[in-house]
N, C-alpha and C positions, 0 to 999 in steps of 0.2 A: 581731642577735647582740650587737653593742654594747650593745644597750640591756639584755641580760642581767646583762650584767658588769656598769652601773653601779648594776643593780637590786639586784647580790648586795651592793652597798654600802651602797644606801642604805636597805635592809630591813631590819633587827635582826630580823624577827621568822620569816626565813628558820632552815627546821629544819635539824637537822644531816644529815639523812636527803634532804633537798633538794640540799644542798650534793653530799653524795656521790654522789647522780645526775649534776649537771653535772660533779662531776669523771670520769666513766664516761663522759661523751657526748664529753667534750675526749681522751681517750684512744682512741675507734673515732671520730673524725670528725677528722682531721688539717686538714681546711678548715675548720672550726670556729676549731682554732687558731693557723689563718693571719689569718683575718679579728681576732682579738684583738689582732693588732700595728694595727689602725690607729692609733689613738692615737702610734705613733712617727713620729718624723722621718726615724728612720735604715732602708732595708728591709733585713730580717737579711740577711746573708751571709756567705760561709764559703767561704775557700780553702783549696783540696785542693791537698796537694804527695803526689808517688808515685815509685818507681824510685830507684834508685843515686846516691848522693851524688859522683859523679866530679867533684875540682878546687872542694868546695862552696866551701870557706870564702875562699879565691881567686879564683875565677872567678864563680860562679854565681850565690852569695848576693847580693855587694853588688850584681851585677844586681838578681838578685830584691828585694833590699829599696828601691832605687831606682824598677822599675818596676810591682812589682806590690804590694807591702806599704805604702810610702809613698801610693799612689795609691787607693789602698783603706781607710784606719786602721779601720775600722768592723766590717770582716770580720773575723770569728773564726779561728785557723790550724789545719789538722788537718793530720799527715803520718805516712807509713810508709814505711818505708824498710828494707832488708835489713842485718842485722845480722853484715856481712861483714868483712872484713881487703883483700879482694882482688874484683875483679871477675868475673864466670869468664863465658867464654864470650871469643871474638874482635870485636874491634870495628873496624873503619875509622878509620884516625888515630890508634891507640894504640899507645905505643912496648915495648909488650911486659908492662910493671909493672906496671898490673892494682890501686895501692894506691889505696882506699878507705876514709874515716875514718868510720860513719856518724853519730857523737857529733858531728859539726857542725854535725846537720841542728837539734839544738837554737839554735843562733845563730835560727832562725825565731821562737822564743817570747821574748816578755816573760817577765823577771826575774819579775816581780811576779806573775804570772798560771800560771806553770808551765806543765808540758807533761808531767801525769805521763797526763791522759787522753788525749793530743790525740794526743800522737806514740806510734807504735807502733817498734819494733826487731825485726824477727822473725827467727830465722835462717833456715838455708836449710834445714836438716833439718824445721822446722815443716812451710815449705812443700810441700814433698814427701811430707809426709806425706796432701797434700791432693790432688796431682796427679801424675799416672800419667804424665811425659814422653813415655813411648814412644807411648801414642795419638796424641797430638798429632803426632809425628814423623811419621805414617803419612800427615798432609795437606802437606807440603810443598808448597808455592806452585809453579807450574811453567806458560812457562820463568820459569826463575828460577835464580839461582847460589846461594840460601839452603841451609844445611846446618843440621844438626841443632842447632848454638851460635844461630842465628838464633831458631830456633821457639822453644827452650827461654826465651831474651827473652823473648820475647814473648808467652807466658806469665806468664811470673815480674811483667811487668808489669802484664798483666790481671788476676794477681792481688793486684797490689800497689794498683790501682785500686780496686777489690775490697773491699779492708782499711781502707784511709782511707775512702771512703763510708759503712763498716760504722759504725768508730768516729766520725763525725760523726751518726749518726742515733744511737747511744747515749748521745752528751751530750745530744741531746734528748729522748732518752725520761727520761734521767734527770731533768731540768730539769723536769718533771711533778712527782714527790714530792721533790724536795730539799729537808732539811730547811733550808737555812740563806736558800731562795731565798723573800725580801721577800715575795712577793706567790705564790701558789702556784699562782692560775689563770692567772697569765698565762708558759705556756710557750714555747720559742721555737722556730719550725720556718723553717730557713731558707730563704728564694725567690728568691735569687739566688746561683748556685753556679757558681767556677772552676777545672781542675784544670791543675795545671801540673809539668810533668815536673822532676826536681829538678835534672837534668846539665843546664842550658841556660844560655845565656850572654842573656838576653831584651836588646834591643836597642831595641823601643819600649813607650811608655808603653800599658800596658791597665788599665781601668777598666769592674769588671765590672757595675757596678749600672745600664750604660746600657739604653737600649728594646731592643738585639735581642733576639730568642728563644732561638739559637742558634749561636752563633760558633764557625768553626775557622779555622786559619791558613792561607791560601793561599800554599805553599810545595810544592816537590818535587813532588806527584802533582796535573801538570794532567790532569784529566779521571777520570782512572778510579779513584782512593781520594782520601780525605780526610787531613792530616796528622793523625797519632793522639799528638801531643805536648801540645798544651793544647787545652782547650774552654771557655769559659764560657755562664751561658746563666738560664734560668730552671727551676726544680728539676727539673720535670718531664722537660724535655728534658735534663738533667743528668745523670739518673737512665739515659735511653735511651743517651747514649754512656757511660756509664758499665758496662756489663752485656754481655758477651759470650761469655761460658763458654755462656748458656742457649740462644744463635742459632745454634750452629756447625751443628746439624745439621739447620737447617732450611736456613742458607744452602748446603750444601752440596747437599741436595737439589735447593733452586734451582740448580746450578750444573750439576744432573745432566739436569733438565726442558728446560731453554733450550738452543738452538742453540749450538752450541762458540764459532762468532764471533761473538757478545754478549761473551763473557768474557773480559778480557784477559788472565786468570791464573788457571790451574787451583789448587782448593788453596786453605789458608789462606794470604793473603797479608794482613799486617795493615791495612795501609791500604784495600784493596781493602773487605775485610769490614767495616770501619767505614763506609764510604761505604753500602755495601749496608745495613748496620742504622740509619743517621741518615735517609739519602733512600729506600730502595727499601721494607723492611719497616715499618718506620714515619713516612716522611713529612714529617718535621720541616720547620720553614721555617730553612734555614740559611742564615746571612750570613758570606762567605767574605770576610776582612780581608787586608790585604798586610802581617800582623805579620812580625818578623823576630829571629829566633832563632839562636843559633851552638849546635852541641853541642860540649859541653864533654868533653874527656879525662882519663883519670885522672893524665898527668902536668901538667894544669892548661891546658893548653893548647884552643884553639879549632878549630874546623871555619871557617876564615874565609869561605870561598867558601858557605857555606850561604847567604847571605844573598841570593846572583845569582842565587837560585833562585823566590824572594819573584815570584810571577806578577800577575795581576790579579786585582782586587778585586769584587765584588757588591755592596760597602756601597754605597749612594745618596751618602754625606757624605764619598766618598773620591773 
């Protein structure tokens, strides 16, 4: 496939009509144009930021740009974020005030580079125009002390996952016909992908372009979910903890087939269902890290004890 690209160089006598075939074959075969980055040094990447800017510019960011931005320069940033005043819904550790800036989450983009594709702002009325709460409310996790302020999170973030994915795969499609891009066959489709929640206070260094497959943080849910705060990984598996609106109703089936003690939570419970979509439905090989993460609040302040929670690890090199 290499030798394609250097052929369309070194052939003048290539028709235009040839041309427009390979541009056609690079649009329906996306491994076509993965294999076109060999030639770099660098493997594309791209970090996903999603959810609520609670305490960004404070708390969160100069983590973030310490441990995941500084450690990464290479990666591209894509984010979305709700286009809010205030938080809504109740949190654990919040002192009632609920104020949320989202115009911070811009501190994430280079000056020079903008963010007028990368980051999204949506309000809340968009979103609802997309998703019917009350179905969702009807699966309540149980037992479980979650109320109906929980699920609607947890939505709101699924779908905020959702929107950043969406808009990182349209700067690549657009990166296809750009008029101003040098070289026109050589598009970018990125293969190594991290997403990371925007309210966290991140505490160690991650570095996503290493060999694992698949990474989640081993924190809070030993055994029965997966933390559903960050993942990095390689696209493919990127792409499977990324999508969950399409599983609900198969896992729920699953839930209905199986023995009652297999389950430890009736209902959606979010961590629960992301464990069942990365290891039961499809398989992934995951490497569970002892990262460690503080959530952050909207009056800027930390979750400190998150961190005693950090279990054991899977990696081999830990």
């Amino acid at each position: 496939m290499i030798l394609i690209r250097r052929n369309l160089v070194a052939r003048p006598h290539l028709t235009t009509f040839a041309i427009v075939i390979f541009l056609l074959a690079l649009v329906q075969n996306p491994v076509l144009l993965m294999t076109m980055h060999a030639y770099d040094d660098v493997v594309p990447c791209a970090l996903l930021f999603f959810g609520l800017a609670r305490g960004f510019r404070d708390m969160a960011f100069p983590s973030i740009k310490e441990n995941i931005l500084n450690t990464n320069p290479a990666c591209d940033i894509f984010a979305h974020t709700y286009n809010v005043s205030r938080a809504l819904g109740v949190r654990y550790g919040e002192d009632g005030s609920g104020v949320v800036n989202p115009n911070e989450v811009y501190l994430l983009f280079d000056v020079t580079t903008g963010a007028s594709s990368r980051l999204l702002l949506e309000l809340d009325s968009e979103f609802l125009k997309h998703h019917d709460l009350r179905t969702h409310r009807r699966h309540l996790p149980f037992p479980s002390d979650w109320t109906n302020d929980q699920m609607d999170n947890m939505i709101r973030q699924w779908h905020s996952i959702k929107k950043v994915w969406s808009a990182m795969e349209r700067t690549e499609i657009g990166s296809i016909f750009s008029e101003k891009t040098k070289d026109r066959l050589r598009a970018k489709l990125y293969r190594r992908i991290g997403f990371f929640r925007l309210d966290l206070n991140y505490i160690d260094t991650i570095l996503i372009v290493e060999k694992d497959l698949a990474v989640v943080p081993k924190m809070m849910y030993h055994g029965a979910g997966y933390n559903d705060r960050m993942f990095y990984g390689d696209r493919n598996h990127a792409r499977v903890w990324s999508e969950r609106f399409g599983s609900v109703g198969r896992y729920l089936q699953w839930q209905h087939d199986i023995p009652k003690i297999i389950v430890a939570k009736q209902g959606l419970h979010s961590e629960n269902f992301l464990r069942w979509i990365v290891s039961t439905q499809h398989l992934l090989p995951v490497t569970i890290k002892p990262f460690c993460f503080q959530r952050v609040r909207s009056h800027g302040g930390t979750l400190d004890g998150d961190c005693d929670l950090v279990g054991a690890s899977s990696d081999p090199d830990k």
